[in-house]
Backbone as CSV, one residue per row, in Angstrom:
resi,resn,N_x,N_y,N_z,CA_x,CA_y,CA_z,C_x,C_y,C_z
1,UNK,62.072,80.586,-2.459,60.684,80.266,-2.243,59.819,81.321,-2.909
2,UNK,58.871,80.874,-3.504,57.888,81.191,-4.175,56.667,82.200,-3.536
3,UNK,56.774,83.292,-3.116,55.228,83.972,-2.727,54.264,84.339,-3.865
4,UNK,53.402,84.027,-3.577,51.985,84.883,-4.699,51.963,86.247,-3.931
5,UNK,51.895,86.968,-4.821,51.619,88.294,-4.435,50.340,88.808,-5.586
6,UNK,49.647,89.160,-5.194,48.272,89.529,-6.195,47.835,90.977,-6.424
7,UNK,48.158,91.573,-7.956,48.283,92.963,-7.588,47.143,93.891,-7.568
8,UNK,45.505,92.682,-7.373,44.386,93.610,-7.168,44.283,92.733,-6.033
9,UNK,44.015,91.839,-5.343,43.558,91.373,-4.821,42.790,90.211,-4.787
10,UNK,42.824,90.205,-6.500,41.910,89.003,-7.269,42.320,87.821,-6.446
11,UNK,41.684,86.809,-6.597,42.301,85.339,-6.286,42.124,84.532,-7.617
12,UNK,41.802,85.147,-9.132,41.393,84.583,-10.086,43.231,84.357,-10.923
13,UNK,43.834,83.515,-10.933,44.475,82.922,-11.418,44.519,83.232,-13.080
14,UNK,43.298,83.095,-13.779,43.153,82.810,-15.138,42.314,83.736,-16.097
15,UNK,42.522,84.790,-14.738,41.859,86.301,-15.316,40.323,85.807,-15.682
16,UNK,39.727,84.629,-15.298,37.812,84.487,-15.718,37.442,84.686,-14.704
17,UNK,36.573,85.695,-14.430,36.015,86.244,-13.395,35.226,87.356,-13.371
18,UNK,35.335,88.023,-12.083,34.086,89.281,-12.378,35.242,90.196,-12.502
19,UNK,36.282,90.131,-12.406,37.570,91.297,-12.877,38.455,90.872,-13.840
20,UNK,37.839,90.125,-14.476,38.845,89.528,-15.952,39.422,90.586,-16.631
21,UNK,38.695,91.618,-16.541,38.885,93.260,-17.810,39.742,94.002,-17.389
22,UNK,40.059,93.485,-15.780,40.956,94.370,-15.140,42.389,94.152,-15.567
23,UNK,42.648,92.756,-15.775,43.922,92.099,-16.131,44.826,91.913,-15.273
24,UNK,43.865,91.148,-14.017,44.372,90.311,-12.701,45.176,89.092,-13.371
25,UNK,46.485,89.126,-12.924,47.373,87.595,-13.287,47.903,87.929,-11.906
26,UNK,48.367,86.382,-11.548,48.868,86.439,-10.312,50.802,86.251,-10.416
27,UNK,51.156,87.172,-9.695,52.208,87.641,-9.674,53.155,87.063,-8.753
28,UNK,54.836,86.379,-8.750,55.313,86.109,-8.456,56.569,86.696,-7.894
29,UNK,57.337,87.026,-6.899,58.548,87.345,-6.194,59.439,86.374,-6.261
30,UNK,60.363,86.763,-7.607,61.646,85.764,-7.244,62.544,86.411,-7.409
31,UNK,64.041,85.658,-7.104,65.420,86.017,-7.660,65.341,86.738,-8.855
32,UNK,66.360,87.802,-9.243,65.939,88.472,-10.700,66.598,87.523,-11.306
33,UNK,67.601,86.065,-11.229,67.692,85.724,-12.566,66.785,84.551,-12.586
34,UNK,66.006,84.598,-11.955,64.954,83.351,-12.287,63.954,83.826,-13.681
35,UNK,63.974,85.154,-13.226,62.496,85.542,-14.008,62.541,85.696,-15.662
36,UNK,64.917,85.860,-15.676,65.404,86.000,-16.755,65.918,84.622,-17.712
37,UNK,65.805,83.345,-16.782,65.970,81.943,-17.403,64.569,81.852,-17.802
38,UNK,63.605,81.770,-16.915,62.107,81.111,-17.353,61.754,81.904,-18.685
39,UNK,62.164,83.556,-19.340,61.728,83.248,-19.935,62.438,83.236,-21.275
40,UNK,63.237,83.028,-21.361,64.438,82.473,-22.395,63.317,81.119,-22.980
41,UNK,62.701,80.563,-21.869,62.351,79.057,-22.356,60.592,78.833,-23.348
42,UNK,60.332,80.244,-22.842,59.197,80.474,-23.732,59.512,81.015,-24.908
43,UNK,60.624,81.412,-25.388,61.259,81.822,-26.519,61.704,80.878,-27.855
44,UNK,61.077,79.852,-27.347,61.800,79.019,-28.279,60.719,79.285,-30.380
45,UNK,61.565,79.262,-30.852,61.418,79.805,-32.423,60.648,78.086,-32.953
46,UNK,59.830,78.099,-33.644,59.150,76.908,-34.252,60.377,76.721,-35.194
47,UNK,60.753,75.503,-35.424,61.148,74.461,-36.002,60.871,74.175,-37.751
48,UNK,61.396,74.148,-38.783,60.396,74.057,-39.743,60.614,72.771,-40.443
49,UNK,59.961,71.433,-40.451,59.924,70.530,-41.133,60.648,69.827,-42.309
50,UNK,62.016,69.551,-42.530,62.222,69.748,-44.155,61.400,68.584,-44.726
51,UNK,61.189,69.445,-45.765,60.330,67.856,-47.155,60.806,66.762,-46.967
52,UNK,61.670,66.248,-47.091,62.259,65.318,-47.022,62.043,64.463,-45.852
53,UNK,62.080,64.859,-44.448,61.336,64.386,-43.591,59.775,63.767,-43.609
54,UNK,59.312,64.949,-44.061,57.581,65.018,-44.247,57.451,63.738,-45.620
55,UNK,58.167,63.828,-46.462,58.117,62.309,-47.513,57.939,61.187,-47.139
56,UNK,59.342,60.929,-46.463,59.607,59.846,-45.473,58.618,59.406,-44.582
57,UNK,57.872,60.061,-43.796,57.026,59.745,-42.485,55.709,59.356,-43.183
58,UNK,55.331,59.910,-44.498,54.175,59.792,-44.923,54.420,58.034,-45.662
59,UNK,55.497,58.371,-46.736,55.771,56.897,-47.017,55.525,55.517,-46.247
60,UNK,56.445,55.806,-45.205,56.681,54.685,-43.926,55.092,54.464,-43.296
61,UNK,54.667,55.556,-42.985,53.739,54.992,-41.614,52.228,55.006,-42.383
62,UNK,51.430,54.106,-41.850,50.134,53.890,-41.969,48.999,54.811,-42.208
63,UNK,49.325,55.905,-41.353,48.505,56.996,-40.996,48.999,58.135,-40.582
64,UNK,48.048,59.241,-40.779,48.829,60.197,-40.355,48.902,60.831,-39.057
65,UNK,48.128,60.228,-38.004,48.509,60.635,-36.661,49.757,59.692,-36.477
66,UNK,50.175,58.611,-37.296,51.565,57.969,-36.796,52.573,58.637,-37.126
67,UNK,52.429,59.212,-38.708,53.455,60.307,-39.100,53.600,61.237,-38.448
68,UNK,52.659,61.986,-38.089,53.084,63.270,-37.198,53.387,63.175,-36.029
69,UNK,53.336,61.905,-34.888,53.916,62.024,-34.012,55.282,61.354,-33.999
70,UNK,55.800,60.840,-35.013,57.043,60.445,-35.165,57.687,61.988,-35.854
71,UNK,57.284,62.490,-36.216,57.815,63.861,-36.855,57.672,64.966,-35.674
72,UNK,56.573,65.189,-34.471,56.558,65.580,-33.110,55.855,66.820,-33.716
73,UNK,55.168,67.080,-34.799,54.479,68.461,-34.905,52.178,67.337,-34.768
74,UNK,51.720,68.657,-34.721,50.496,68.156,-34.633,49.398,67.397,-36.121
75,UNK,48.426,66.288,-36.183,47.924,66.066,-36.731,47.793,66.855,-38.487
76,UNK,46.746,67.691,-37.734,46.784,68.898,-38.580,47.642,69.860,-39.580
77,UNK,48.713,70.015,-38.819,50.137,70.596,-39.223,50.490,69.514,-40.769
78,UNK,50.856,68.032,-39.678,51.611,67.074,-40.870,50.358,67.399,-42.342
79,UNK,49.219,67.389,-41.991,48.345,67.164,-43.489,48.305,68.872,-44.219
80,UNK,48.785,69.434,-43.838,48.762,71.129,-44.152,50.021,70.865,-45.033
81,UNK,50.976,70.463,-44.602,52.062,70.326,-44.830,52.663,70.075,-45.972
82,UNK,51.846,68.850,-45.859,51.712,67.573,-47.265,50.793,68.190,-48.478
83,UNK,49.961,69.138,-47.963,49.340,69.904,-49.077,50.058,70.481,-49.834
84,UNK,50.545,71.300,-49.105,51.331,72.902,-49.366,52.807,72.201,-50.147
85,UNK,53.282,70.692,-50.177,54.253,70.576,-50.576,54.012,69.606,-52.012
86,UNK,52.137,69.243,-51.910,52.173,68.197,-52.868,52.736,67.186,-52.643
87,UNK,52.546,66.788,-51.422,53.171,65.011,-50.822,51.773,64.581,-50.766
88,UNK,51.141,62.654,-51.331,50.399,62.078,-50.783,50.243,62.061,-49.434
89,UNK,49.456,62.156,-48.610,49.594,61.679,-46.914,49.489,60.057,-46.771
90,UNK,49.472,59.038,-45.767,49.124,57.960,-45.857,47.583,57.889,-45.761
91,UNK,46.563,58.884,-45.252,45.266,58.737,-45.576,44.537,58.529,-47.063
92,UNK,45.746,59.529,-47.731,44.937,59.678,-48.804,45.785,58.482,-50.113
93,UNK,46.379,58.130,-49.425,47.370,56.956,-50.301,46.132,55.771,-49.843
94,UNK,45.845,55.697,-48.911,44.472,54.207,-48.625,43.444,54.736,-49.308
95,UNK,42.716,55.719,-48.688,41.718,56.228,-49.858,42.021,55.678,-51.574
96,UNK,42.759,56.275,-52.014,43.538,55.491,-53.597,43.014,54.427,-53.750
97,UNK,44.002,53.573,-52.970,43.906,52.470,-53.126,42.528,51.314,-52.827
98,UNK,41.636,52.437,-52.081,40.254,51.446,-51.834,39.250,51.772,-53.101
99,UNK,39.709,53.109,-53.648,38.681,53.341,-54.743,39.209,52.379,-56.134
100,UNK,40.532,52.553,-55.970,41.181,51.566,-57.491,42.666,50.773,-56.819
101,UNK,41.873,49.761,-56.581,42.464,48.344,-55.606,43.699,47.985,-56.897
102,UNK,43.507,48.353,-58.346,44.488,47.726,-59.262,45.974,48.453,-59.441
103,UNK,45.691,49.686,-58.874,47.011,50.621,-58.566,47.669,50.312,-57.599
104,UNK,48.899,50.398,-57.263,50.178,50.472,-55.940,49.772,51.359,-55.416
């Protein structure tokens, strides 16, 4: 079982407050190997995309919030991505095609 233990006294959870500067977080009492699984799980190393993936998803899907959540990284990310690798996105493959309708 879980106690809060608070090591000013704060009741501020999220450190916004009138003692934010103090660097009130609220503090937990557990088993020592709890404290050593939980944070194994914040450890996890980012993932890196191969091209080949990022081709594929752009090819296939309509758009690119469909690509990137079939690929599971964010919006943003997939079109950074597609820059940095010189892949069309599917935004900019419609764009194309609405300015010069006579191209594939």
């Amino acid at each position: 079982m879980l106690i809060p233990v608070f090591t000013t006294g704060s009741p501020f959870k999220t450190g916004k407050g009138p003692d934010r500067n103090r660097g009130n977080r609220l503090r937990a009492e557990e088993p020592d190997g709890a404290t050593a699984a939980r944070s194994n799980e914040g450890d996890r190393a980012m993932q890196k995309v191969p091209r080949d993936w990022l081709e594929r998803a752009a090819r296939v899907y309509n758009s690119n919030a469909d690509a990137s959540k079939a690929l599971g990284i964010a919006g943003g990310t997939f079109g950074r991505l597609c820059r940095q690798y010189k892949i069309e996105t599917p935004f900019a493959r419609h764009r194309r095609r609405r300015r010069d309708p006579s191209q594939p």
